[in-house]
Structures are given as C-alpha cells and as structure tokens.
C-alpha positions as CSV (number, residue, x, y, z in Angstrom):
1,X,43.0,-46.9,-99.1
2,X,44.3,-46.3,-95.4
3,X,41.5,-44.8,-93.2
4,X,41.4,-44.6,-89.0
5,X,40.6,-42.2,-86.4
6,X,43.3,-40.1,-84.9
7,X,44.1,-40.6,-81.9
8,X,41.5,-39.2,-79.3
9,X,42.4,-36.2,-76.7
10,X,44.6,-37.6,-74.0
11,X,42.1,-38.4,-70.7
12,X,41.2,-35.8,-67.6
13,X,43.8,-35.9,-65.2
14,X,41.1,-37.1,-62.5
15,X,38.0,-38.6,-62.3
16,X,36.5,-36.2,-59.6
17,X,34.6,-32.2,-60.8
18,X,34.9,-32.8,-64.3
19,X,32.2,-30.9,-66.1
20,X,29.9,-33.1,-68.4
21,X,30.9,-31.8,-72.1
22,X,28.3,-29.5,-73.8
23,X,25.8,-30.8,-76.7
24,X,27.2,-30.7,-79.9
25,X,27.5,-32.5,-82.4
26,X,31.3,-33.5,-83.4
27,X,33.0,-35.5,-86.4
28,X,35.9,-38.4,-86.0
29,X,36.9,-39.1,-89.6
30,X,40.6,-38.9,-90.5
31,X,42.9,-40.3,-92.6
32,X,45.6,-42.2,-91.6
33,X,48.4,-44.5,-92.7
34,X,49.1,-46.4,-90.2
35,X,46.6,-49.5,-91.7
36,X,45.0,-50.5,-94.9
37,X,40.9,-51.0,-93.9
38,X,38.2,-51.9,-96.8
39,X,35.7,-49.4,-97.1
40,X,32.3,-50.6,-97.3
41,X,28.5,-49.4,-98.4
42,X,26.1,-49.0,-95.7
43,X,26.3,-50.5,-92.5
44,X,25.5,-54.3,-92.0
45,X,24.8,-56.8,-89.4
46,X,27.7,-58.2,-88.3
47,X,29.1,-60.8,-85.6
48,X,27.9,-62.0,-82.5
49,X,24.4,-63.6,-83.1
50,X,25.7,-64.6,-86.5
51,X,22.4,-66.0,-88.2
52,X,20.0,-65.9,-84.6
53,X,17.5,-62.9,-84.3
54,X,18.6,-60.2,-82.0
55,X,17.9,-60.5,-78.5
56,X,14.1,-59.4,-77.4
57,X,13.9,-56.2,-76.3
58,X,12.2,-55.5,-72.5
59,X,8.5,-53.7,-72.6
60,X,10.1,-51.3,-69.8
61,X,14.2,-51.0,-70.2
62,X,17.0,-50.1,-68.4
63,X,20.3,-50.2,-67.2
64,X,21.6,-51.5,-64.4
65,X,25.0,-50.0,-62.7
66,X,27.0,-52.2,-60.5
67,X,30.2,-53.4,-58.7
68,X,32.7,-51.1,-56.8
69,X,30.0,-48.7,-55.9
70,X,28.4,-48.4,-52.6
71,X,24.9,-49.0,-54.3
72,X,23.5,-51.4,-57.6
73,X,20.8,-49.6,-59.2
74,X,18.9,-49.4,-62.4
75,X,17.9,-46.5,-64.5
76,X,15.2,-46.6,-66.7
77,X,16.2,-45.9,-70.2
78,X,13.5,-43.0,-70.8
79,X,15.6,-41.6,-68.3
80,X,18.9,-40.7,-71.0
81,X,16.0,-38.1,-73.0
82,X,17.0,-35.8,-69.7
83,X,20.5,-35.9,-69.7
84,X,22.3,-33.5,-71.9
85,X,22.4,-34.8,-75.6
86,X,25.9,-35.6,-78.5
87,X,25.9,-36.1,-82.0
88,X,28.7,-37.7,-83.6
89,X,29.4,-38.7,-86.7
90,X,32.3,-41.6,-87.4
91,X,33.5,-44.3,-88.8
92,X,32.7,-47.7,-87.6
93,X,35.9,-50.2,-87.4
94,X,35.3,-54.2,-87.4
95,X,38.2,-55.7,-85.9
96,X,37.7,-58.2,-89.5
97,X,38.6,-55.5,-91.4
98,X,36.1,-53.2,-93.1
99,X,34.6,-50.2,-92.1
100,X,31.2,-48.2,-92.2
101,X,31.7,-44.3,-93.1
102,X,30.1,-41.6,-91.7
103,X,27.9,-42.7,-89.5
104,X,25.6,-40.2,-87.6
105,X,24.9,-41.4,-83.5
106,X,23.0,-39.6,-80.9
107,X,22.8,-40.2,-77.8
108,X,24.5,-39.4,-74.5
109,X,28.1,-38.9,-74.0
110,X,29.2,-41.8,-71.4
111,X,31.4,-39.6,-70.0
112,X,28.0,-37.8,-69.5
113,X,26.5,-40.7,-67.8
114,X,29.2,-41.3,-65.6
115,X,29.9,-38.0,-64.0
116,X,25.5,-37.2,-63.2
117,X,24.4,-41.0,-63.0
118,X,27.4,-43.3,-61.5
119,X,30.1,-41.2,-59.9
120,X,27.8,-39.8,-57.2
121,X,27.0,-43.6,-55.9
122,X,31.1,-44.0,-56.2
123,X,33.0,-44.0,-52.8
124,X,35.5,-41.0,-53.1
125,X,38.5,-43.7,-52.1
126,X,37.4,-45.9,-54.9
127,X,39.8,-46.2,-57.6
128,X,37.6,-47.5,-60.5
129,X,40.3,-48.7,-63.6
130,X,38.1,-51.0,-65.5
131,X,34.3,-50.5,-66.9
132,X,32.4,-54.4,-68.1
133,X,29.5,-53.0,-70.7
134,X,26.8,-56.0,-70.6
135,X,24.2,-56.9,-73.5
136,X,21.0,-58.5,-73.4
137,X,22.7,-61.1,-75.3
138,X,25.2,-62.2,-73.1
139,X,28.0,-59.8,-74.5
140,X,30.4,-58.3,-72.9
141,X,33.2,-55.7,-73.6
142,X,36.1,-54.9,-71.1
143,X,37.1,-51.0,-71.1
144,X,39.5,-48.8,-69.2
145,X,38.1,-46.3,-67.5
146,X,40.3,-43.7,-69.6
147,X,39.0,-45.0,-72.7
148,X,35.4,-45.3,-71.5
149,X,35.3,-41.3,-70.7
150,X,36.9,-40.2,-73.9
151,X,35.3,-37.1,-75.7
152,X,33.9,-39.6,-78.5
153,X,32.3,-42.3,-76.8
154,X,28.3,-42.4,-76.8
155,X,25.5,-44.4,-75.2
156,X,23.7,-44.1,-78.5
157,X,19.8,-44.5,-78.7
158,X,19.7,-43.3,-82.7
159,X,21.6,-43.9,-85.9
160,X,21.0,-41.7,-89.0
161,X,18.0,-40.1,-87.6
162,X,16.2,-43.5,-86.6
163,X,15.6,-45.5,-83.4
164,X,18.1,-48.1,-83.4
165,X,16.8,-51.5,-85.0
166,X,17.7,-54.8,-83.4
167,X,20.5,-55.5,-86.4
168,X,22.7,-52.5,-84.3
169,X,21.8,-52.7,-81.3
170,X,18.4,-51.6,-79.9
171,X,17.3,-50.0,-77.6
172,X,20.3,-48.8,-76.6
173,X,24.5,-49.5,-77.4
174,X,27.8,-48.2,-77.0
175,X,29.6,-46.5,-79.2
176,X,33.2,-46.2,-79.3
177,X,34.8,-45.0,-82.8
178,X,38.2,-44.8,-82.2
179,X,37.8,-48.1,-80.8
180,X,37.4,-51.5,-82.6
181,X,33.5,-52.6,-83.3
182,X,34.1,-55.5,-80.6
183,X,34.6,-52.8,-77.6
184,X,31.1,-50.9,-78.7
185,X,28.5,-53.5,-76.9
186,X,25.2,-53.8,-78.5
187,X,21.9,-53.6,-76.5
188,X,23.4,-52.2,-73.7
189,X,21.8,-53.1,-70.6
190,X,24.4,-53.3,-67.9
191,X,27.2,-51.6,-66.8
192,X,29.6,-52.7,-64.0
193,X,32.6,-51.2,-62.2
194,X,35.9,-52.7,-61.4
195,X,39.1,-52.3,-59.3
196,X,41.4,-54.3,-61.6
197,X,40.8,-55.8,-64.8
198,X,38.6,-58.7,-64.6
199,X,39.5,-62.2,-65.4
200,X,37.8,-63.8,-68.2
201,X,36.9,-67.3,-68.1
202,X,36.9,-68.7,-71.6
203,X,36.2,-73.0,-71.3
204,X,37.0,-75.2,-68.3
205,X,39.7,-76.9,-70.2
206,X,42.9,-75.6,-69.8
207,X,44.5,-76.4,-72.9
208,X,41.4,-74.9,-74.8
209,X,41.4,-71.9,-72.7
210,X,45.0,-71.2,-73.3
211,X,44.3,-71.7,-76.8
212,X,41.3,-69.0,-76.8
213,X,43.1,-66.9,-74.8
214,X,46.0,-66.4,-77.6
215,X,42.6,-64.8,-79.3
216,X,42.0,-62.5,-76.0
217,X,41.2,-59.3,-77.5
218,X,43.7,-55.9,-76.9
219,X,42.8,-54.2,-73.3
220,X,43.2,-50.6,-75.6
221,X,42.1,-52.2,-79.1
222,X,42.6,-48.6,-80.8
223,X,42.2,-48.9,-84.1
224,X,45.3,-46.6,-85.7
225,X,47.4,-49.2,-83.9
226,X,46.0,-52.1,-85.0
227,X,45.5,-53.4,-81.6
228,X,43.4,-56.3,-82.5
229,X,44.8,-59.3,-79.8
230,X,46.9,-59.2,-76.7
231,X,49.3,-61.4,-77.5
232,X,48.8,-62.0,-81.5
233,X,50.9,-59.5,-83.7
234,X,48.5,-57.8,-85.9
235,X,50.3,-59.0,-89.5
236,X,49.3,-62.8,-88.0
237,X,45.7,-62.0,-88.1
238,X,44.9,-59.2,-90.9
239,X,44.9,-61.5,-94.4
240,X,43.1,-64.3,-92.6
241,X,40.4,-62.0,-91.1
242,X,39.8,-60.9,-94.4
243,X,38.9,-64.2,-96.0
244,X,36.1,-64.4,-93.3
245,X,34.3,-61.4,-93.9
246,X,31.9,-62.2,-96.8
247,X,31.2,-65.6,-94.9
248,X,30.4,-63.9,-91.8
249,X,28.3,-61.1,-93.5
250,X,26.0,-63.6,-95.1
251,X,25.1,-65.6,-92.1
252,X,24.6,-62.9,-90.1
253,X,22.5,-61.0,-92.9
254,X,20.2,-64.5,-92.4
255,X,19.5,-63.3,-89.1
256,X,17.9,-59.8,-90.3
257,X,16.1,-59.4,-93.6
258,X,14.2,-56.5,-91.7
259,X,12.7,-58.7,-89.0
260,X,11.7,-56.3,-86.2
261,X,12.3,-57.4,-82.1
262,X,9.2,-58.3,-80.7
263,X,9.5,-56.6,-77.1
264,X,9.9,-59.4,-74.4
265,X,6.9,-60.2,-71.8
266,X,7.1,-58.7,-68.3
C-alpha cells in the first residue's frame, strides 16, 4: 500500500505581516503513489537514543532562540498555553520506512511561534533561510525557513490527548508530517537562526567524514519524493532500510518499557 502526504501549500511570499493562522484543528492524510511505506500499529520509540532512557527533562523548561537575531533569549515553556493553539492529525513518516497513522498533535503552530515570539527580535535586513531545531539530547535537525513555516508544522506539547512521554519527545517537540520523522526534533529545547545553511561537522577524519556525508540527510527530505539523502538515490537505500527496522525497534523498545523521565535537578 502507497501512503504520503500531499504536498503542503506553496510558502508566503514574505516573511514580514503574515497573520498567525487561526486555531483549528486540520488533517494531513492522503494517498499517494509516488512510494510504497509499511503501515504500522501504534506509534513506537524509535531511533536516536536506541536502548538509552530519554534525556531528563528540566524542573523549569524552555527554549532558547538564537543566532541571526539581534537578541538570544529564552521562553519559558508554560509560556506556548498563551499563544493561539493547532490540532493536527497525520501520519508520521520514518525515513526506515514505516509509518504511524493518524496521529492527533496539539500544540502551537511554528509558524505561530515565529511571527509573535522570534520575528519581532529579527533585524528587518535580515534574511533568515535556515532554522537548526536543538534537543536536550544533543539532536539536531536542519530546516529551511519555507518548510519550517508551513501550514502543518507544530511545536507540539500533546499526542492523542496526553502530555507527551519521554519515548516522543517530552516536554515539548517538533512536528513536521509532510516531512521525514528525522526533521521533527524531539525534546525541543533550542532553536537557532541562520543566514546560510550550516555546515555540519560529522568526524575529524576526512575520509570518514566523506564517507558519512554520502549519508547527509535531504535539505527538503519531503516524504512524497522520497527525499531521504542528498546525494544517495532513494532505490539505493529503501530495501536495506527495511531489513533494519525490527532490529532498531527492539533496542530502542529496551529503552522504554513505560519508564517515566525523572525531571533533572536545578
């Protein structure tokens, strides 16, 4: 069975008096046949901390905004439950291969986020092109600013009517469905600004770091296009992606068996 996103609306023509969009809730689940994805029950822990506990989660919060703006700061989280609220429901895209259906976020549009919260500490000659979302595990995710304010992607605080648990994410993450799962950055705790797309460093030796960076992942990674890797076709990667996925599903599934986040000391 063949099942993506379409594509998403094409982007606002500027980045300046843009209205924040109006709470509702909206649905981004449609068929296509551009790729063959395996649909999955429920929603599992997947990737990054593998068979590690989730990152502790601060007593007090936030996120911190930085880089081409004329001021850093830091909002405390508590602070999104003013900002106007989305509800989306969508389908979750791995870039292994499988995908979680109908999944039901709320949260705040970034597009939301941007426009009341960052923007206004923006210089008005500033041409922002890149946005780097940070974890408080160490992950990061590269996004163009076009894709960052589309219509469907959240800061999400919930997931089917619960506080996000540390398996997806808590307290807070991003969610970007039309996007692969590696773009929507768990425990979101940082968001910086950039001028140009930044250069990732992936190991001090060159010949392993051109190796890794064969793996670098797609600046769009949209998900009806297969756009997995920069420079790897995406029939290279798709049948040996696959073998990995009940692997990487059980280690990671070591990691949760319900454990709950302790919060971290001040």
């Amino acid at each position: 069975m063949a099942r993506t996103p379409s594509p998403p609306a094409a982007p606002p023509a500027t980045h300046h008096g843009v209205e924040a969009p109006a709470t509702r809730p909206q649905t981004f689940t449609k068929k296509s046949a551009c790729c063959a994805i395996k649909l999955i029950d429920g929603f599992p822990r997947f990737g990054t901390h593998l068979h590690g506990p989730p990152p502790a989660v601060p007593i007090d919060p936030v996120i911190e905004s930085s880089g081409a703006m004329a001021r850093s700061f830091a909002l405390p989280l508590t602070e999104l439950a003013t900002l106007p609220r989305r509800e989306l429901t969508a389908d979750f895209h791995c870039v292994a291969g499988w995908s979680a259906t109908n999944l039901h976020w709320e949260g705040v549009a970034f597009e939301t986020f941007y426009r009341m919260i960052i923007e206004p500490s923006v210089q008005p000659d500033t041409s922002v092109t890149h946005v780097v979302f940070g974890g408080l595990d160490g992950y990061r995710s590269v996004v163009s600013i076009e894709d960052a304010l589309a219509a469907d992607v959240l800061i999400a605080e919930r997931l089917d009517g619960r506080p996000l648990g540390g398996d997806h994410g808590a307290p807070a993450r991003l969610v970007s469905p039309n996007q692969y799962g590696f773009v929507s950055t768990k425990h979101l705790c940082r968001i910086e600004l950039h001028t140009a797309e930044p250069v990732e460093n992936y190991h001090p030796s060159p010949i392993i770091d051109v190796g890794l960076r064969l793996l670098k992942p797609h600046p769009r990674a949209r998900v009806w296009e297969e756009e997995r890797h920069r420079y790897l076709p995406a029939w290279s990667v798709r049948s040996v992606y696959r073998l990995f996925i009940p692997p990487i599903a059980f280690v990671s599934a070591r990691g949760s068996r319900h454990r709950r986040t302790p919060p971290a000391r001040p």
